[in-house]
C-alpha positions as CSV (number, residue, x, y, z in Angstrom):
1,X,7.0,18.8,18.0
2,X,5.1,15.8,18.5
3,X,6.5,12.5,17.8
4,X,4.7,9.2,18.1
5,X,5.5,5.3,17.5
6,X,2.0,3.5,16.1
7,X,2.5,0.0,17.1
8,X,1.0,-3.5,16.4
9,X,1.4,-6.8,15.1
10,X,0.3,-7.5,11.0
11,X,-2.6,-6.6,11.3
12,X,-3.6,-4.9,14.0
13,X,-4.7,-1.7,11.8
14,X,-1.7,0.2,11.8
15,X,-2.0,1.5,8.5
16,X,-5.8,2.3,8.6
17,X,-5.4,4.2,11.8
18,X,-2.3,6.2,10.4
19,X,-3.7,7.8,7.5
20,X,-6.3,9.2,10.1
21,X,-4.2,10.3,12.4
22,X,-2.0,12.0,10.0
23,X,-4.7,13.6,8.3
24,X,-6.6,14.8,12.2
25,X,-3.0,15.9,13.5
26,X,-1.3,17.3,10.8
27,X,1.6,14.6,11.5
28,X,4.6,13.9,9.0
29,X,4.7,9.6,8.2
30,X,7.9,8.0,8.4
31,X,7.8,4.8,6.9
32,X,11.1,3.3,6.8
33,X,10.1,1.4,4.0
34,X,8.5,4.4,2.1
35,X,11.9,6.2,3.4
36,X,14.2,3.7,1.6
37,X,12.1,3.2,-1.7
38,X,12.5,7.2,-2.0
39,X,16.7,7.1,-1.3
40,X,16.9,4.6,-3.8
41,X,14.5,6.4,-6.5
42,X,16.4,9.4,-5.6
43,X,19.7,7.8,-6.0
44,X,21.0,9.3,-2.5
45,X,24.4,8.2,-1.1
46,X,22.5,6.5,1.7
47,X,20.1,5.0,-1.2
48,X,23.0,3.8,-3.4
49,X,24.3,2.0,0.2
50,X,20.9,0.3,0.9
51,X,20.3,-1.1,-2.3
52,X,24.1,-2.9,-2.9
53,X,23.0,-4.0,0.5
54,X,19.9,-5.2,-0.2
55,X,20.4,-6.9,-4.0
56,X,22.3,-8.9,-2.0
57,X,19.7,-10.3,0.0
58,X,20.6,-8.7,3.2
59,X,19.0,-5.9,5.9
60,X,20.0,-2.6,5.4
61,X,22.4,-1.5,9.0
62,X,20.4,0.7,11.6
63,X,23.2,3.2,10.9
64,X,21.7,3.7,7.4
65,X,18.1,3.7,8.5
66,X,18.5,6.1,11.0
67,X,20.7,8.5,8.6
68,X,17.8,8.2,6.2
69,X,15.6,9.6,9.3
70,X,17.7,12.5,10.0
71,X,17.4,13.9,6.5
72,X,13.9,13.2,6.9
73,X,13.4,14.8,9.6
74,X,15.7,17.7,8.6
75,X,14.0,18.0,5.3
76,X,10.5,18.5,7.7
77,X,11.8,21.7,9.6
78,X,8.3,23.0,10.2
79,X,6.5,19.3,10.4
80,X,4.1,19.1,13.8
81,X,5.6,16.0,14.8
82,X,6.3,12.9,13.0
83,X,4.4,9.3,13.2
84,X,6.9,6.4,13.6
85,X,5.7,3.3,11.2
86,X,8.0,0.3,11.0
87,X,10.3,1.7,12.9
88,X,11.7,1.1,15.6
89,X,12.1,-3.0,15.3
90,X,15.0,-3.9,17.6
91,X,15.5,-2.4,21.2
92,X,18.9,-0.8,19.4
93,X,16.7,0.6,17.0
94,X,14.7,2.5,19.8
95,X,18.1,3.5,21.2
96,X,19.5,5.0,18.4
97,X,16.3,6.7,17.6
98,X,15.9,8.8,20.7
99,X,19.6,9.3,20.6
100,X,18.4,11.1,16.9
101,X,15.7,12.5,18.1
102,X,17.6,14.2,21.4
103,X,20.2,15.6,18.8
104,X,17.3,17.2,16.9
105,X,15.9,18.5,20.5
106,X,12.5,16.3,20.2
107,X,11.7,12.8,21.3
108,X,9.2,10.4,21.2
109,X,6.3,11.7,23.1
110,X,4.4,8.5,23.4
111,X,4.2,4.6,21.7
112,X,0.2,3.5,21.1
113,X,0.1,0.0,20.6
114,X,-2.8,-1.8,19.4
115,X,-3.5,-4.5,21.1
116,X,-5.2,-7.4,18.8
117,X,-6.2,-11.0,19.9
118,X,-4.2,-13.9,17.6
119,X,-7.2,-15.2,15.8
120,X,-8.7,-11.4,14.6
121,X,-5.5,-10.7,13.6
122,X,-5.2,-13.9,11.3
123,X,-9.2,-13.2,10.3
124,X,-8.3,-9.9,9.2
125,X,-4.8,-11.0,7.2
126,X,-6.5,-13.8,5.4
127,X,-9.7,-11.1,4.6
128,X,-6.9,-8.7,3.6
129,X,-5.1,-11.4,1.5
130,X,-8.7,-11.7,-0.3
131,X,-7.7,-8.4,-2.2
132,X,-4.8,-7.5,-1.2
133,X,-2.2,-9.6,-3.7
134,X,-0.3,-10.3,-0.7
135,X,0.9,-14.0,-0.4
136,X,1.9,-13.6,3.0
137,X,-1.8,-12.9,3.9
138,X,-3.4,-15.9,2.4
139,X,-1.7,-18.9,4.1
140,X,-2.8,-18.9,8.1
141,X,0.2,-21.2,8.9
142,X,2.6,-18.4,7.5
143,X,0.4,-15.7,9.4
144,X,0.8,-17.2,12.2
145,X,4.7,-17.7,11.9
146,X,4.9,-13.4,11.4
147,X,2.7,-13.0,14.8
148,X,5.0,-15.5,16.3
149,X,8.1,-13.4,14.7
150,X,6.4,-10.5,15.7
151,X,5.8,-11.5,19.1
152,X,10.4,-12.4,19.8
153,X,11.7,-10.2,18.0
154,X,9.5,-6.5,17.6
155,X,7.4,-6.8,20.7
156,X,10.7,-6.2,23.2
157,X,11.2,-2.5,21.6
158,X,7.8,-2.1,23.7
159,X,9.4,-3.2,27.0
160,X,12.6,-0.4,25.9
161,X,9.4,2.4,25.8
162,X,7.8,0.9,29.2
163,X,11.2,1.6,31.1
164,X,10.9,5.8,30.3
165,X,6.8,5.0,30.7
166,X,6.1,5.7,27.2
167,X,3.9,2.3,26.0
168,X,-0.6,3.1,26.2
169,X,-1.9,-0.1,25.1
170,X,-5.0,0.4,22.8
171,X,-7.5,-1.5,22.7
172,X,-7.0,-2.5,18.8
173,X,-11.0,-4.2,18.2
174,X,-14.1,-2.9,17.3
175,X,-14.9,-0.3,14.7
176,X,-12.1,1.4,12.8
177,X,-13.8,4.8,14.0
178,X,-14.0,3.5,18.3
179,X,-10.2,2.3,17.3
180,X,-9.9,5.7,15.9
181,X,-11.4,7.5,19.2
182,X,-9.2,6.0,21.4
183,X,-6.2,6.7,20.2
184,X,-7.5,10.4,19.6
185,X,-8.0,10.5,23.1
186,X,-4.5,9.2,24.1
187,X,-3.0,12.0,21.5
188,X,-5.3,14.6,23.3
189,X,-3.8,14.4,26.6
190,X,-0.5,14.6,25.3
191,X,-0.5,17.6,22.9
């Protein structure tokens, strides 16, 4: 099984870049958001939990998160390997992960982060706000504010992947398709 964290601040083409490598690898997408929409459409104990906890304004525990990952990953038996998006956030998060992940006898093969410059990142948020219906993409001063939030608080569970020499650093410019390539190539020497 091959697991993998796609990494990168708003922006940085995370999305683009995992319906490709999703559709080339014949990975499984975990998107803790798409997993938490799901638990509550589906009315799960684990959905029931995060949605008293989030009507009341507040972010749903890592405990629940990661139990939402274990059924996801259970309910994938015969999945390839799974692509990590959102998720890990925290340091604790990446701990508790490959604590998961050891239980279920896998583990994260490798974290590709893309690596963006601030002002392409803001270029591309405010092009993306353009279409997108996104408030948060069409004011630069709160764009800037995410990168910076980005930056303290979810760019740390990098240096947690460095220590077990886990992190490539992608060059995150150019053409979707060279952006593409390169992480390819990364996955290639891997599988």
């Amino acid at each position: 099984m091959f697991n993998l964290i796609l990494f990168g601040p708003p922006g940085s083409g995370k999305g683009t870049q995992s319906e490709k490598l999703i559709a080339k690898y014949g990975l499984k997408h975990l998107s803790t958001g798409d997993l938490l929409r799901s638990e509550i459409a589906s009315q799960t104990p684990l959905g029931v939990e995060a949605k008293k906890i989030m009507d009341k304004g507040q972010l749903v525990p890592d405990e629940v998160v990661i139990g939402m990952i274990s059924s996801a990953l259970d309910a994938n038996p015969n999945a390839k390997g799974f692509l990590f998006d959102g998720f890990p956030r925290t340091p604790a998060q990446a701990e508790a992960l490959d604590k998961l992940l050891e239980l279920k006898k896998t583990s994260i093969a490798v974290m590709l982060a893309l690596n963006v410059s601030e002002e392409e990142l803001v270029k591309r948020l405010m092009k993306r706000g353009e279409t997108s219906g996104r408030s948060d993409d069409t004011n630069e001063n709160v764009i800037r504010a995410r990168i910076i939030e980005y930056r303290n608080k979810t760019a740390v569970v990098a240096d947690y992947y460095y220590n077990f020499d886990k992190v490539v650093m992608v060059k995150g410019e150019g053409s979707v398709d060279d952006i593409f390539k390169s992480l390819s190539a990364e996955i290639d020497q891997r599988i």
